[in-house]
C-alpha positions as CSV (number, residue, x, y, z in Angstrom):
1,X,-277.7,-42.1,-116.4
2,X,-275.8,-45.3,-117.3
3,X,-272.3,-44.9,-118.8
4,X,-270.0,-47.2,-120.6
5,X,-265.8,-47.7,-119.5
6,X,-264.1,-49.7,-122.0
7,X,-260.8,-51.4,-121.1
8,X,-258.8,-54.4,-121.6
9,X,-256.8,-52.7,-124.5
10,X,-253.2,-53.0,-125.9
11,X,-250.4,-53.8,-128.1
12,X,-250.3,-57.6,-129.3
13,X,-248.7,-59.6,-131.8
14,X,-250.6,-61.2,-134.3
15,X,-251.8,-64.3,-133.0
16,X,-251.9,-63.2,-129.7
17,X,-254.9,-62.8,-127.3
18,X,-256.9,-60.2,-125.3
19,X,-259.8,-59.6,-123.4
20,X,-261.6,-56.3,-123.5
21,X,-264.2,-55.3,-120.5
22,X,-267.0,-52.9,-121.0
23,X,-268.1,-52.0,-116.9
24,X,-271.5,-50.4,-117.1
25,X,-272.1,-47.6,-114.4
26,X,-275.5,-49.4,-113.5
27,X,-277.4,-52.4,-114.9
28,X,-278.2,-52.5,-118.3
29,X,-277.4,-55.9,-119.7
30,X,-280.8,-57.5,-118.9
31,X,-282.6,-54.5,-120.7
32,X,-280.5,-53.9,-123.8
33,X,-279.0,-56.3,-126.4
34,X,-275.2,-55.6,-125.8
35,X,-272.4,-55.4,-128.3
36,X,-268.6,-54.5,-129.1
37,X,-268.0,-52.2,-131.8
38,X,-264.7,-51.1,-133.6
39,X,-263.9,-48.6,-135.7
40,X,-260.3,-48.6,-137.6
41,X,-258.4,-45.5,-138.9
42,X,-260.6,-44.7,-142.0
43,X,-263.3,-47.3,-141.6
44,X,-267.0,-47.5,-140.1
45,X,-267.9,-47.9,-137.2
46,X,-268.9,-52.1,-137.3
47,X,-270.9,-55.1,-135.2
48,X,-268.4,-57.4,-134.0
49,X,-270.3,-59.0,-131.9
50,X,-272.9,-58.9,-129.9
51,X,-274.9,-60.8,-126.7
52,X,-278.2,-60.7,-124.8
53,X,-278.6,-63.1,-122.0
54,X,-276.7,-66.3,-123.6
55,X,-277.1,-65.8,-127.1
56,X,-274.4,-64.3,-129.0
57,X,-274.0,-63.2,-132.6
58,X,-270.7,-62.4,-134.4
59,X,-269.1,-60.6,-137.7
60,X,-267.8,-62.9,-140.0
61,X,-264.8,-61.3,-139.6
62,X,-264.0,-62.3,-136.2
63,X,-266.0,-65.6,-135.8
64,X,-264.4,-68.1,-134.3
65,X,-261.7,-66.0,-132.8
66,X,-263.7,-64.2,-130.7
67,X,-265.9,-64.6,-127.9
68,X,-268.6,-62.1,-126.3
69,X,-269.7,-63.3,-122.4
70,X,-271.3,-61.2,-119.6
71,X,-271.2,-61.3,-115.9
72,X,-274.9,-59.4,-115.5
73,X,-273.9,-59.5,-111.3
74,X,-270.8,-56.8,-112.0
75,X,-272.5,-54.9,-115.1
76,X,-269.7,-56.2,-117.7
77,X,-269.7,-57.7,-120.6
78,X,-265.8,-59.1,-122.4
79,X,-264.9,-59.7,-125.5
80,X,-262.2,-62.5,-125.5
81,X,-259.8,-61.4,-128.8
82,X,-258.3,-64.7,-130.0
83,X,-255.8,-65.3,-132.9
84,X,-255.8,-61.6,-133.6
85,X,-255.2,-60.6,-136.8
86,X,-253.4,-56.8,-137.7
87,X,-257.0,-56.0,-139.5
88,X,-258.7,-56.3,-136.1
89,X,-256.3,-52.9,-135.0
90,X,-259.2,-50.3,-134.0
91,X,-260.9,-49.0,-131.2
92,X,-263.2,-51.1,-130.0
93,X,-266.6,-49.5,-127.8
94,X,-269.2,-51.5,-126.3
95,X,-272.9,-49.8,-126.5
96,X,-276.6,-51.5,-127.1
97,X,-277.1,-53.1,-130.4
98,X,-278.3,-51.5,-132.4
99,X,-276.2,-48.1,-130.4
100,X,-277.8,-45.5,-128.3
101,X,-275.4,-42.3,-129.1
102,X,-275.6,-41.5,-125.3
103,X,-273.5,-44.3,-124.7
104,X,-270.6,-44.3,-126.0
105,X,-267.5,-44.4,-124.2
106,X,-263.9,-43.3,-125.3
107,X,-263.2,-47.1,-126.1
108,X,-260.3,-49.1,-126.0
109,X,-257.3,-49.2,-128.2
110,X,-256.1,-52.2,-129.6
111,X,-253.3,-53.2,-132.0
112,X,-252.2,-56.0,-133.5
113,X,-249.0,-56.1,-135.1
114,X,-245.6,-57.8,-135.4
């Protein structure tokens, strides 16, 4: 049974950068669309983006900033987190896209704020 470990996480200024991983336990990438979730403090769950083989889609909310890649050869996908905003503060998951309730993780807490 595949599992999902988010990490990458942490406090940042606005502006600032990060890169989240999502490690899979086994390969899954070729199989499954892949994409990055967040949910904020009183908000849906929401798409940020999302990737299967090189095509990538993205919310309007964080294109341009960010950037979904995969490295299929160590099961990960990232999500490169540029010009964060304090509206981007959530918890972000990876899963399939559309999700596959068995898979998801605890996620990764980020923050952006001054």
């Amino acid at each position: 049974q595949v599992q999902l470990a988010e990490s990458g996480g942490g406090l940042v200024q606005p502006g600032g950068s990060l890169r989240l991983s999502c490690a899979a336990s086994r390969s899954i990438f070729s199989m499954y669309v892949m994409g990055w979730y967040r949910q904020a403090p009183g908000k849906k769950r929401e798409l940020v983006a999302r990737i299967i083989s090189a095509e990538t889609d993205y919310a309007d909310s964080v294109k341009g900033r960010f950037i979904i890649s995969g490295d299929n050869a160590k099961n990960t996908v990232y999500l490169q987190m540029n010009d964060l905003k304090p509206d981007d503060t959530a918890v972000y998951y990876c899963n399939t896209a559309p999700p596959q309730e068995r898979l998801w993780g605890q996620g990764t807490q980020v923050t952006v704020s001054s």
